[in-house]
DOFIMAR-417765 format. One record per residue (C-alpha): residue in one letter; chain; x, y, z. Coordinates in steps of 0.001 Angstrom, whole numbers. Example, Ala and Ser with C-alpha at 12.3 -4.5 7.8 and 13.67 -1.06 7.14 Angstrom:
2
REC A A 12300 -4500 7800;
REC S A 13670 -1060 7140;
This chain:
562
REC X A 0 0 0;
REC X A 1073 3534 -767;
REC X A 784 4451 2843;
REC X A 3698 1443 3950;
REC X A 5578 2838 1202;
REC X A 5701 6100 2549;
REC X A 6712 5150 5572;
REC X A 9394 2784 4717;
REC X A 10658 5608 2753;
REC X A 10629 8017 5454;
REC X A 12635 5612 7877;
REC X A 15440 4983 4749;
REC X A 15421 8626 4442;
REC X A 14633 10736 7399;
REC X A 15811 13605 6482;
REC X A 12186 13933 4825;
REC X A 10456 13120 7835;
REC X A 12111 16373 8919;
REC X A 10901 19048 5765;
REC X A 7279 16917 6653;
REC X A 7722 17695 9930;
REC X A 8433 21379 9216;
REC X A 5780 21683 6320;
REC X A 2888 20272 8734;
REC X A 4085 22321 11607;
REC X A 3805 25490 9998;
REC X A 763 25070 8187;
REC X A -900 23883 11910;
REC X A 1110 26674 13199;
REC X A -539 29555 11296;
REC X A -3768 28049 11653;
REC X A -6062 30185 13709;
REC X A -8458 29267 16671;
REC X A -10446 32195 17125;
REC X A -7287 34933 17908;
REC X A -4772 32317 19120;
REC X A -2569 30121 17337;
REC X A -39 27118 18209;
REC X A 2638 29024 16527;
REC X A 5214 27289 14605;
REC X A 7581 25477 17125;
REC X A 4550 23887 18643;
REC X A 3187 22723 15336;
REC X A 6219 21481 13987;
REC X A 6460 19390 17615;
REC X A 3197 17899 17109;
REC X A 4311 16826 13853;
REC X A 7436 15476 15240;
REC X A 6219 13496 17024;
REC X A 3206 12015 15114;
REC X A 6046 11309 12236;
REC X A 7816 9764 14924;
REC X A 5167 7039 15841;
REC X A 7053 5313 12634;
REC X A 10276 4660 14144;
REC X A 12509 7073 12542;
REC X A 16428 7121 13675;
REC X A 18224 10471 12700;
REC X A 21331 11420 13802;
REC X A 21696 13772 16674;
REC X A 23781 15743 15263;
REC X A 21836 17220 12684;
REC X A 20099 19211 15594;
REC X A 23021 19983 16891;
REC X A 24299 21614 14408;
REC X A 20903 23660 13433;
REC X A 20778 24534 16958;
REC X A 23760 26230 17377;
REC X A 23176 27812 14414;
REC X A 20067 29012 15827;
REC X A 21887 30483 19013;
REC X A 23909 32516 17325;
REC X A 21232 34363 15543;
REC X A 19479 34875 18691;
REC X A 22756 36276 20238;
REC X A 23291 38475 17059;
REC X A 19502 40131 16778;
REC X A 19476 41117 20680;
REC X A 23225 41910 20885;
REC X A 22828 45716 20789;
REC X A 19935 45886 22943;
REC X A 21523 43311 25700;
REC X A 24718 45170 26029;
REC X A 22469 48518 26314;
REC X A 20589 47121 29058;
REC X A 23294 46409 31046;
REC X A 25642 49209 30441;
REC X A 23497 52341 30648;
REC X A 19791 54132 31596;
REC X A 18034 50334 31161;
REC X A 19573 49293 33664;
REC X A 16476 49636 36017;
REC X A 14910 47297 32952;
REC X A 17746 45021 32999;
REC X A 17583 44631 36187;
REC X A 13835 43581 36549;
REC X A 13847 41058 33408;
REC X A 17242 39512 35726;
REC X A 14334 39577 38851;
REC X A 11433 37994 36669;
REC X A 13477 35932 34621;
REC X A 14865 34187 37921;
REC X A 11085 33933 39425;
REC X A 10571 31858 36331;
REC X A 13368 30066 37278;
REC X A 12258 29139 40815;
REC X A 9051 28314 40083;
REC X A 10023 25381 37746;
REC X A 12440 24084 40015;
REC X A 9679 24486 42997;
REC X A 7261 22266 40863;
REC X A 10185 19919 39865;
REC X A 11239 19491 43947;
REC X A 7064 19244 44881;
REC X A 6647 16698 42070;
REC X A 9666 14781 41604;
REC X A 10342 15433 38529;
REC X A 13832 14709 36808;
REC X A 15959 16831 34857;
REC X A 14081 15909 31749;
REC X A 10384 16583 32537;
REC X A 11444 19801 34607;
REC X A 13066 21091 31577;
REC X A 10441 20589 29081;
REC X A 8151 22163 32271;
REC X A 10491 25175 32309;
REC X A 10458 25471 28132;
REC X A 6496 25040 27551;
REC X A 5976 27501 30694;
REC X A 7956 29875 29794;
REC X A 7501 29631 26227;
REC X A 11365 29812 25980;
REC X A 11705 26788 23344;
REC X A 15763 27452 22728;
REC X A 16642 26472 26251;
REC X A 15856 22591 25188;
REC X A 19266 22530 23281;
REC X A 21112 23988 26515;
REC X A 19444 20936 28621;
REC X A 20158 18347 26094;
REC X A 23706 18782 26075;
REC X A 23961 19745 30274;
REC X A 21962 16052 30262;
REC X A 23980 14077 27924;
REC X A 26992 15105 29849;
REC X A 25751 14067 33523;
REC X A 26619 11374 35118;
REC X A 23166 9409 34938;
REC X A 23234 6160 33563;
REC X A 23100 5668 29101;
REC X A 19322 4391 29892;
REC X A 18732 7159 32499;
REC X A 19613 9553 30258;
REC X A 17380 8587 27293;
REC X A 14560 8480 29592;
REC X A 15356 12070 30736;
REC X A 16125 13407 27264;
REC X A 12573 11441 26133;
REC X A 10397 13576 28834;
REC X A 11347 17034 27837;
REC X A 8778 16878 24688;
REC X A 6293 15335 26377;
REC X A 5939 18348 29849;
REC X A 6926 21187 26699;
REC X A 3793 20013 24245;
REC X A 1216 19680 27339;
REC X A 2550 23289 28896;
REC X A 2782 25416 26266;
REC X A -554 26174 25402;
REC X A -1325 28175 28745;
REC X A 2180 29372 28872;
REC X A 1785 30992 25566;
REC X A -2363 32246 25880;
REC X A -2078 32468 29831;
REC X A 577 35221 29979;
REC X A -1026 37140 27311;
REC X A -4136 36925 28882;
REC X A -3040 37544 32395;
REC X A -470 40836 31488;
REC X A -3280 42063 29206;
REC X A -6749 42044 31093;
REC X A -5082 40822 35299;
REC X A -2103 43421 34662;
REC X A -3994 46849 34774;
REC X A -6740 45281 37296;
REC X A -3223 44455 39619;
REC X A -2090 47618 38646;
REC X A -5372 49468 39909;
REC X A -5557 51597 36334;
REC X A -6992 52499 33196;
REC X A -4232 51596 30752;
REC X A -5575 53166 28071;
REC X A -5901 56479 29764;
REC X A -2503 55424 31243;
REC X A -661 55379 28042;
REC X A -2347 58785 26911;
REC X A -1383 60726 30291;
REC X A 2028 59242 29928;
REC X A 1782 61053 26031;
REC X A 621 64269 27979;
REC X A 3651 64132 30657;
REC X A 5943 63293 28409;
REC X A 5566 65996 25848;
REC X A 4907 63490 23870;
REC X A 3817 64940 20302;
REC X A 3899 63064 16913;
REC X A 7293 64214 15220;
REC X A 5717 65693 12170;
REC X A 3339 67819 14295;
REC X A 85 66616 13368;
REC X A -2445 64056 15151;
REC X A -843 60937 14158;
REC X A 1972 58262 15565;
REC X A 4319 58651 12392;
REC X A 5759 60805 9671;
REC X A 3405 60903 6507;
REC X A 5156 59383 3414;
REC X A 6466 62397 1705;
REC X A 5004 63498 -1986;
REC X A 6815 66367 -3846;
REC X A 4641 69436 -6117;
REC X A 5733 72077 -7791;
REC X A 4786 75981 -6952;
REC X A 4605 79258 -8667;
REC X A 4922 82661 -6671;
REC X A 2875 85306 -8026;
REC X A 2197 87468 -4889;
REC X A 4958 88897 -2931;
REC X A 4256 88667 1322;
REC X A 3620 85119 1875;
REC X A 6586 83120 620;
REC X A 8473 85424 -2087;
REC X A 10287 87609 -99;
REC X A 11459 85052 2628;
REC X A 14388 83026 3102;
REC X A 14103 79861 2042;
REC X A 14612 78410 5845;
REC X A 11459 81008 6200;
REC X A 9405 79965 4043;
REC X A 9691 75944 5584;
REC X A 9015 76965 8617;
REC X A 5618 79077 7956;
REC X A 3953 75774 7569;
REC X A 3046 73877 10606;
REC X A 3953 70399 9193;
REC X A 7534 69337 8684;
REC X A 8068 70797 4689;
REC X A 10958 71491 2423;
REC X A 12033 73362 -449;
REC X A 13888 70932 -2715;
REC X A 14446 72791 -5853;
REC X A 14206 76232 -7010;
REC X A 13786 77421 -10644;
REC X A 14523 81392 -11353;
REC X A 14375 82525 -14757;
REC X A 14050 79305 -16247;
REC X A 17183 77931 -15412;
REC X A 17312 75808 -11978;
REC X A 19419 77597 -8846;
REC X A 21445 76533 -6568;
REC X A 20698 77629 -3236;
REC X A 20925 77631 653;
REC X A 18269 78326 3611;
REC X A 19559 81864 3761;
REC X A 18184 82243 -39;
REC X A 15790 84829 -677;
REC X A 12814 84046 -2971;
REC X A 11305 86078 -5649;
REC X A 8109 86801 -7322;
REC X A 8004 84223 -10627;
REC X A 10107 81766 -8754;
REC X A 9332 78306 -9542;
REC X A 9644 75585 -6208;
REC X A 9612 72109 -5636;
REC X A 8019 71382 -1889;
REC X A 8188 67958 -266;
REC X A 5661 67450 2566;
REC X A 2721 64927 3461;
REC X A -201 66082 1681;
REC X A -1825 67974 4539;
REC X A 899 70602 4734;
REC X A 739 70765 920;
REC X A -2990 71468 512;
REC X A -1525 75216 2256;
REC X A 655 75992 -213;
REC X A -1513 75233 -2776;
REC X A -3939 78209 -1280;
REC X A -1086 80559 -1163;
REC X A 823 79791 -4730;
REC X A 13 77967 -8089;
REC X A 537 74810 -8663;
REC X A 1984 73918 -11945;
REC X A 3263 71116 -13986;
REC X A 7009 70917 -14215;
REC X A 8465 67682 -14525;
REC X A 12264 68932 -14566;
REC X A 11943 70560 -11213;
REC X A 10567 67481 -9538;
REC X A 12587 65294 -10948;
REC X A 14413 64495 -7981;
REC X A 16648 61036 -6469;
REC X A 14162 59724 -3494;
REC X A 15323 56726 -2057;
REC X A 13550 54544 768;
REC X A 16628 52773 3195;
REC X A 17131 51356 6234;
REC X A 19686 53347 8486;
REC X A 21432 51713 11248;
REC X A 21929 54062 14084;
REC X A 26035 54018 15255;
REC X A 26599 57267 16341;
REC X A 27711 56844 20136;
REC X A 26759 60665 20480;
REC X A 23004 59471 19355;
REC X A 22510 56855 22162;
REC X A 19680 57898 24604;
REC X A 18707 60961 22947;
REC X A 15175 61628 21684;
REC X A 13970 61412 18263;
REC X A 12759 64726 18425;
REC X A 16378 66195 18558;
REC X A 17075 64012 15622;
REC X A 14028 65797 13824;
REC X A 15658 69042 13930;
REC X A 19025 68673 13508;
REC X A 20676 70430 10767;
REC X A 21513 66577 8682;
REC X A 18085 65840 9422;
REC X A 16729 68227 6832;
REC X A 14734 67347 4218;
REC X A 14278 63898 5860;
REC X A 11263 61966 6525;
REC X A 10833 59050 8676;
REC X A 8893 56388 8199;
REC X A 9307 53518 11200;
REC X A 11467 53069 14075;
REC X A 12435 49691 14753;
REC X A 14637 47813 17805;
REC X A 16278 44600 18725;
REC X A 15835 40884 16971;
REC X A 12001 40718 17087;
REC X A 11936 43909 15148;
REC X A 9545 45672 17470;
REC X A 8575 48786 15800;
REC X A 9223 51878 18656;
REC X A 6375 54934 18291;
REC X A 7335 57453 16419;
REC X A 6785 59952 19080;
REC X A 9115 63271 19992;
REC X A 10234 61782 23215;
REC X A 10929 58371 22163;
REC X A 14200 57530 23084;
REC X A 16729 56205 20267;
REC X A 19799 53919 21077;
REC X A 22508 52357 18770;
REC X A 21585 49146 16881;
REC X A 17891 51095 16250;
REC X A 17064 50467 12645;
REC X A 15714 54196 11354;
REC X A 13231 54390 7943;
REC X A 13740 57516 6231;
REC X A 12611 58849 2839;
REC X A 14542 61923 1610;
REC X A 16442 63018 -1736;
REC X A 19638 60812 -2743;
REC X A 21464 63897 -1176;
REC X A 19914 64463 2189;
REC X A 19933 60671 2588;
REC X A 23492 60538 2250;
REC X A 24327 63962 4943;
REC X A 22135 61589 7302;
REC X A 23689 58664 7045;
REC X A 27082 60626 7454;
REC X A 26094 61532 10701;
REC X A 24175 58928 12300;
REC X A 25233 55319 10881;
REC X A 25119 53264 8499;
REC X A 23015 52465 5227;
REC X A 21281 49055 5530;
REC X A 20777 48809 2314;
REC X A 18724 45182 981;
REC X A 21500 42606 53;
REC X A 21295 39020 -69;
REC X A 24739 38853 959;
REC X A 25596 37070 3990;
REC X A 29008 37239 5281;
REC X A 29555 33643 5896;
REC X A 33065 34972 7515;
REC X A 31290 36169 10293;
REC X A 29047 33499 11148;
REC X A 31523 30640 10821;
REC X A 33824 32160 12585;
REC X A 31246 33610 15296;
REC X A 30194 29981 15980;
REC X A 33718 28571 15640;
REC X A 35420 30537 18346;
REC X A 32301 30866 20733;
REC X A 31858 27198 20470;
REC X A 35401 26478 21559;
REC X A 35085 29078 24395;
REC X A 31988 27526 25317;
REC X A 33170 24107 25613;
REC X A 35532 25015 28282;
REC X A 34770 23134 31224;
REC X A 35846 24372 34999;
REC X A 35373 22416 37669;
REC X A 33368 24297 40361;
REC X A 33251 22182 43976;
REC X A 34229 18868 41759;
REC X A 31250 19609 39330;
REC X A 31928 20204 36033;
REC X A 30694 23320 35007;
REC X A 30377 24509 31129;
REC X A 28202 26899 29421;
REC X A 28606 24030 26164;
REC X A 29547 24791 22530;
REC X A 25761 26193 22042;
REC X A 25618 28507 25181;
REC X A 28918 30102 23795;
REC X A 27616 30617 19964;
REC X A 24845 32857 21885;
REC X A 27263 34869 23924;
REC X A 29786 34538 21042;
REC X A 26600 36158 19361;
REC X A 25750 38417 21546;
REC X A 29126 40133 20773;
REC X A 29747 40509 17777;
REC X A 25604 41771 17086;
REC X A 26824 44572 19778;
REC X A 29891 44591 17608;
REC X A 28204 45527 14129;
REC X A 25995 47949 15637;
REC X A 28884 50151 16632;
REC X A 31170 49213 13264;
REC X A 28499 47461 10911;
REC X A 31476 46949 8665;
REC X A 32758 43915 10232;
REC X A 30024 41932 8350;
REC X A 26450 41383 7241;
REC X A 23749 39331 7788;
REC X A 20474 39777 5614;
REC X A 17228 39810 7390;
REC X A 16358 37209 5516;
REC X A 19232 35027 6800;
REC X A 18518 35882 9663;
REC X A 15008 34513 9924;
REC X A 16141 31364 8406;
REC X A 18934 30826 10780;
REC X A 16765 31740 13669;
REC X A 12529 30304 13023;
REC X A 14282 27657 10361;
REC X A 17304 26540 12686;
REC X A 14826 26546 15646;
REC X A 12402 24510 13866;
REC X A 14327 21843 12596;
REC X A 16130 21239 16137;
REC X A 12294 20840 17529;
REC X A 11584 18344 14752;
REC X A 14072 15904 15647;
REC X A 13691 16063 18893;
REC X A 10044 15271 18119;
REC X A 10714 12690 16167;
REC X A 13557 11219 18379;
REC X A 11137 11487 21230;
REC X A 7548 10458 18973;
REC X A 7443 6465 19962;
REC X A 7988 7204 23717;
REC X A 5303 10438 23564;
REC X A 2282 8623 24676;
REC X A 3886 6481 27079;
REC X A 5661 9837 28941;
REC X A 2159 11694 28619;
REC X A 253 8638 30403;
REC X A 2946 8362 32668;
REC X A 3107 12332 33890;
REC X A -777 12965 34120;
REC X A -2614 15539 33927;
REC X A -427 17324 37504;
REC X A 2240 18455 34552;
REC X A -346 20911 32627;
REC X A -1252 22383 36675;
REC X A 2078 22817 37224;
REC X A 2894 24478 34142;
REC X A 345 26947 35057;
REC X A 1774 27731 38330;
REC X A 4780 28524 36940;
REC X A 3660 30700 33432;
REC X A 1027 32276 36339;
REC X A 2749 32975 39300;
REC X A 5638 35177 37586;
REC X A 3503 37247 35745;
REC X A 1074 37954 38629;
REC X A 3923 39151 40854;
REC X A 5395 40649 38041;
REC X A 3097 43949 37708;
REC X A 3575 44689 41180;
REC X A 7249 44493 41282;
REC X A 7656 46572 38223;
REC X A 5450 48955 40399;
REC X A 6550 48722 44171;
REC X A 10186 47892 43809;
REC X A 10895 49675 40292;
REC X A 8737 52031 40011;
REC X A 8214 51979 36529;
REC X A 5368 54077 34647;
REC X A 2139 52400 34769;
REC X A 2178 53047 31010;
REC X A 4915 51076 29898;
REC X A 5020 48428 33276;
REC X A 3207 45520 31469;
REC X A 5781 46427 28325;
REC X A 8291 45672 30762;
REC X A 6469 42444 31929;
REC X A 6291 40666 28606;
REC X A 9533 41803 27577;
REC X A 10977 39828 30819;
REC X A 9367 37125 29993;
REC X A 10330 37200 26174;
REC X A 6246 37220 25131;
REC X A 6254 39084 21935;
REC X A 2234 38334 21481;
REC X A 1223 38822 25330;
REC X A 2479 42762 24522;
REC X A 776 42921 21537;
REC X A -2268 41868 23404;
REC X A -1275 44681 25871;
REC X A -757 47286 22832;
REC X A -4356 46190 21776;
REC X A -6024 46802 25588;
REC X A -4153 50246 25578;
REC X A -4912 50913 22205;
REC X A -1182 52534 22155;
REC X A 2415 51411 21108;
REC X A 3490 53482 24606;
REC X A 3843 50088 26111;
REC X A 6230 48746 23561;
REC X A 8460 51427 25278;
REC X A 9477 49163 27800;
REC X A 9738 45580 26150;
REC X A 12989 45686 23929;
REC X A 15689 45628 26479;
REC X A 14082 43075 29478;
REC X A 13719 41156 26558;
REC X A 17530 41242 25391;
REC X A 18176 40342 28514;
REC X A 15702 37536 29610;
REC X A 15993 35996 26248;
REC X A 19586 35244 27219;
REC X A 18934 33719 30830;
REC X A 15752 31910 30498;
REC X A 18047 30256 27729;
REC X A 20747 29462 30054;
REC X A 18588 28148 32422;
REC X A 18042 25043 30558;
REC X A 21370 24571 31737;
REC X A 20796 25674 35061;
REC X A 17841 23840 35924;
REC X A 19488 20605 35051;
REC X A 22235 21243 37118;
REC X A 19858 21746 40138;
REC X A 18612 18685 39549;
REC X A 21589 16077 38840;
């Protein structure tokens, strides 16, 4: 039957169990149940281990070496962002995803001493829980390097699927649902009133000066002055600044030949302009001057890039200041985005920007490039990876990594994978500053990090698949009540410290919450309730930071527990 010879096929060639694996978790993945989803590393686990009900052997080392692989990206996206966190003004944020991130920690290894659980099923407790899938790769190797016995050891390694699959649900829909409708109840507010006081306080105004979050896409017309008073007669620096949107003069026509010219130009009666400016602030001068058709004077080099923000003198200052700097003119910016999750940052006049921030703007070829001078450096698309950088990344953190010390006769090591993510971590700080030391494409990025991640979590579904149901009968239902202890009990206690011990803003607090406890869709839940990007304000850098140790404490908990 075709079905036998599937599987027969599958067992003489697993490496196509795996690309099933993958295909079937991210179609279940993206599947919607009213507004929640498994997500992809839980689909492609299910499928793991369903394909592994055949019997399929693959080598271990093929998730090894995706995992690692995997690490490094992680390191890489969050590098700028971690090393912020701990060196400068987040370090009040830092500090509280360190807090949280240990509570998570305790609370697993409470349910693992109250239960008895092994190494193994406390693990896959502590990666379902806390939604923090990469730490399985951590345990895995910090297990297969114990002492236990070779059958021990199997059975340990076999029970990590099993506790992650049955806890992940409410870790992943429990968080969001307690930061986003408990948090503000904890909190005693209105976080939607929160997040606009916080506006008001702040002097929070939209950088292009009208209603909205962000800077209108720019459009460029051309103007005839027939009347002197209201623009002819001004300087050109004048005339940009009679408008009360963010407009600029980009070319200047005077007796039919086009000018050169400078802020401190003077314009005349029959002079024809090109003005840039969102199509509010253009709608004035079209009251005040005629609008004509000249395709010379508008034909102008726009370009649309990605700027990398490098300029030490930058860090921690706020976008506004940016806005009306001199380099800055004739500029337009579109989105502000920050760290590996590419959480786009308000576009507000307070909003603080930091090196590694990755800056929109729209502008002529010529403005762009007196920006970029200044600021950082051009991301410009590339499918380019600098496979320099990554090999050697990986190469020399792994060897660090794999130096063991022994620590009251216990051999302690952070493994070949833990030191790809710090070796990560580095060098993503690293390009931030100089971005000339290498690149790595979005795009490879993603691959390297959801791909990498994915195939580890097949195999280890598919390793683990014929011993699933067996674990699952043998834990009981207690696993699932202990996983919601410990998603719950952080984030309840969370809130309060944020409030009590931190003092954070009640606007951005629950930011700060899901960001310790790496929750990109429990924020965006909170975003929703506030109806405001304010609280994204505080996620980026608790997440740098928790990302890294609720890694590591794969590694940690297993230790506790040996």
């Amino acid at each position: 039957m075709i079905l036998d010879w599937i599987a027969e096929t599958l067992r003489s060639s697993p490496e196509l169990a795996i690309f099933l694996a993958l295909a079937i978790g991210f179609w279940v993945g993206s599947r919607k149940f009213g507004s929640f989803s498994l997500g992809a590393v839980t689909g492609t686990l299910l499928a793991g281990v369903l394909i592994g009900q055949l019997g399929i052997v693959i080598s271990p080392q093929i998730k090894s070496v995706f995992f690692i692989m995997f690490l490094f990206a992680v390191g890489f996206g969050v590098g700028p962002q971690f090393v912020r966190g701990i060196a400068n003004n987040g370090l009040p944020q830092a500090l509280f995803a360190v807090v949280i991130a240990s509570l998570c920690l305790v609370c697993v290894y409470v349910a693992a001493i109250f239960s008895g659980y092994g190494p193994g099923m406390a693990e896959g407790l502590l990666a379902g829980s806390q939604t923090i899938s990469a730490s399985i790769g951590l345990a895995t190797d910090a297990i297969n390097r114990s002492a236990l016995p070779p059958e021990q050891i199997q059975e340990q390694l076999n029970a990590i699927p099993v506790a992650y699959a049955v806890t992940y649900l409410f870790g992943t829909v429990g968080t969001g649902w307690i930061l986003a409708f408990l948090g503000p109840k904890i909190l005693r507010i209105n976080l939607e009133e929160e997040c606009q006081r916080y506006e008001r306080e702040m002097n929070i105004k939209p950088v292009n000066g009208n209603d909205e979050t962000g800077w209108h896409e720019h459009i460029i017309r051309a103007y005839r002055l027939k009347t002197l008073g209201k623009f002819a007669g001004k300087t050109v620096c004048a005339a940009e600044k009679s408008a009360q949107d963010r407009i600029f003069l980009e070319n200047i026509r005077r007796n039919g030949k086009i000018i050169s010219f400078d802020e401190n130009t003077v314009l005349e009666v029959g002079d024809c302009i090109a003005v840039s400016g969102s199509h509010d602030s253009l709608v004035y001068w079209s009251n005040h001057a005629e609008e004509i058709s000249d395709r010379e004077l508008i034909n102008i080099p726009i370009e649309t890039v990605d700027v990398v923000i490098t300029n030490k003198k930058l860090n921690g200052q706020r976008l506004g200041n940016l806005a009306e700097s001199d380099y800055s003119h004739g500029i337009y910016i579109n989105t502000l985005h920050r760290g590996s999750m590419s959480v786009e940052v308000p576009l507000l006049s307070e909003t603080d920007i930091f090196r590694g921030d990755i800056v929109n703007v729209t502008g002529s070829r010529k403005n762009i490039d007196k920006l970029i001078n200044q600021i950082g450096y051009a991301d410009r698309p590339t499918e380019v990876t600098s496979m320099v950088l990554v090999g050697c990344g990986i190469f020399v953190g792994g060897l660090i990594g794999s130096i063991i010390l022994p620590v009251a006769g216990i051999p302690i090591t952070v493994s070949a994978s833990g030191g790809a993510l710090i070796s990560g971590l580095i060098l993503g700080w690293l390009r931030s500053v100089t971005p000339k030391i290498g690149n790595i494409p979005n795009s490879t990025v993603w691959f390297m990090n959801t791909v990498g991640l994915n195939i580890f979590i097949a195999v280890v579904g598919i390793s683990a698949g014929p011993t699933f149901i067996k674990g699952l009968h043998e834990a009981g239902i207690s696993v699932f009540f202990w996983g919601l202890f410990a998603s719950a009990i952080p984030m309840l206690f969370a809130p309060l410290i944020g409030k009590y011990i931190f003092r954070f803003d009640p606007a951005i607090n629950l930011g700060c919450c899901g960001g310790a406890r790496t929750s990109t869709a429990s924020v965006a839940m909170v975003a929703d309730v506030a109806k405001s990007n304010v609280p994204m304000l505080g996620y980026t850098v608790p997440y740098a930071v928790s990302n890294t140790l609720l890694t590591m404490w794969g590694l940690v908990i297993v230790i506790l527990l040996s």
